[in-house]
N, C-alpha and C positions, 0 to 999 in steps of 0.2 A: 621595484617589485610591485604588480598589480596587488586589485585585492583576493583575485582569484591565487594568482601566489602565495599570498600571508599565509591562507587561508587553510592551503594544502599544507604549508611548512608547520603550523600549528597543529595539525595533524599528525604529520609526521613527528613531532616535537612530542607530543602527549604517547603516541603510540611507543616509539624510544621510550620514554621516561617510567611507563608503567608495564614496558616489558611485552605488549602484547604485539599478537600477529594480523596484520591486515587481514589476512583472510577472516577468521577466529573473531573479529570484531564485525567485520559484513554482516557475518552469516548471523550472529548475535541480534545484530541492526534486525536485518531483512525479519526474523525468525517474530523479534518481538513486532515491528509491524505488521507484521503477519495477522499475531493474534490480536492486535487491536483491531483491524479489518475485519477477520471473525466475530469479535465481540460485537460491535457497533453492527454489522449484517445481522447477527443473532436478533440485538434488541430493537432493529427497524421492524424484523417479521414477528416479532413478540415472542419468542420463542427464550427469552431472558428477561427479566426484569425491566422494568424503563429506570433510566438512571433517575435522581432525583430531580425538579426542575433547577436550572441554573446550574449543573455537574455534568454535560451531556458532555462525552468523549467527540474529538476531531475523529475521523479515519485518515491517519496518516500515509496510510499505504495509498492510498488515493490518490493525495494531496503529493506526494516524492512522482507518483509516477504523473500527475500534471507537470510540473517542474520539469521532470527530464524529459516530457514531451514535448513543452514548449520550448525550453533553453537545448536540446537539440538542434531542432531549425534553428534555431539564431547564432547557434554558435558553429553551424557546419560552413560557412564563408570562412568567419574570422579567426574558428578555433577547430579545424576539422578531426584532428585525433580528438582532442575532448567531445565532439558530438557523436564521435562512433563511441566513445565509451558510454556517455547517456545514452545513445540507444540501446547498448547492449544492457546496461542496466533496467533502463525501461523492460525489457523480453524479459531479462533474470525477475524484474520484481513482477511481470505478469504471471511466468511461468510459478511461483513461488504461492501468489497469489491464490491462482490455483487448484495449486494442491492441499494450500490450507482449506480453502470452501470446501473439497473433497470431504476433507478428514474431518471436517464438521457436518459434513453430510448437504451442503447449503445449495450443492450443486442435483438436488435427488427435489422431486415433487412432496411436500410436508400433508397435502392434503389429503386423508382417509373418507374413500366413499361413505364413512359413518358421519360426517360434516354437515350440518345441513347447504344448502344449495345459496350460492352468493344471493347477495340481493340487488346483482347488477341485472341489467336489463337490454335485449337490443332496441333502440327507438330507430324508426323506419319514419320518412317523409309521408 
């Protein structure tokens, strides 16, 4: 048994033992990366608190979908049903993605013509 084997059986193993349903657990999964991607967007555009120094959150949601974009490619030679399932995961956690920004609003312009004006600049040659 690989270790990608173990790996799954230990899954399956834990899911048995505490009764729950693959799906019911994803969605869980997904849901709460979700809102860690939210929170961590919120506090980049300041629009939340700055964590405190040395407390700063990963964006996990990120970080799953580098994973199953790169372990896709690698694994569509040697492991081709498992890279269509990362893919398909990759579009589920994009599509997820989302709709969380939505529902936070993250996907809408925050800036009110009451603003004052950036202090960017164009510099011309």
């Amino acid at each position: 048994m690989d270790a990608n084997q173990q790996v799954e059986e230990a899954l399956r193993n834990v899911l048995e033992e505490e009764g729950l349903d693959a799906e019911e657990v994803l969605a869980v999964l997904v849901r709460t990366m979700a809102d860690r991607h939210v929170d961590v967007e919120l506090r980049k555009r300041r629009r939340r608190p700055a964590w405190t120094p040395g407390n700063e959150r990963t964006d996990a949601l990120v970080a799953a979908m580098d994973a199953l974009h790169e372990l896709g490619h690698r694994d569509a030679q040697t492991a081709p049903r498992r890279a269509e399932v990362q893919q398909t995961l990759f579009r589920v956690l994009t599509v997820c993605m989302t709709a969380a920004q939505h529902a936070a609003g993250l996907d809408r312009d925050d800036d009110s013509d009451d603003d004052p004006p950036s202090h960017l600049r164009l510099v011309r040659d």
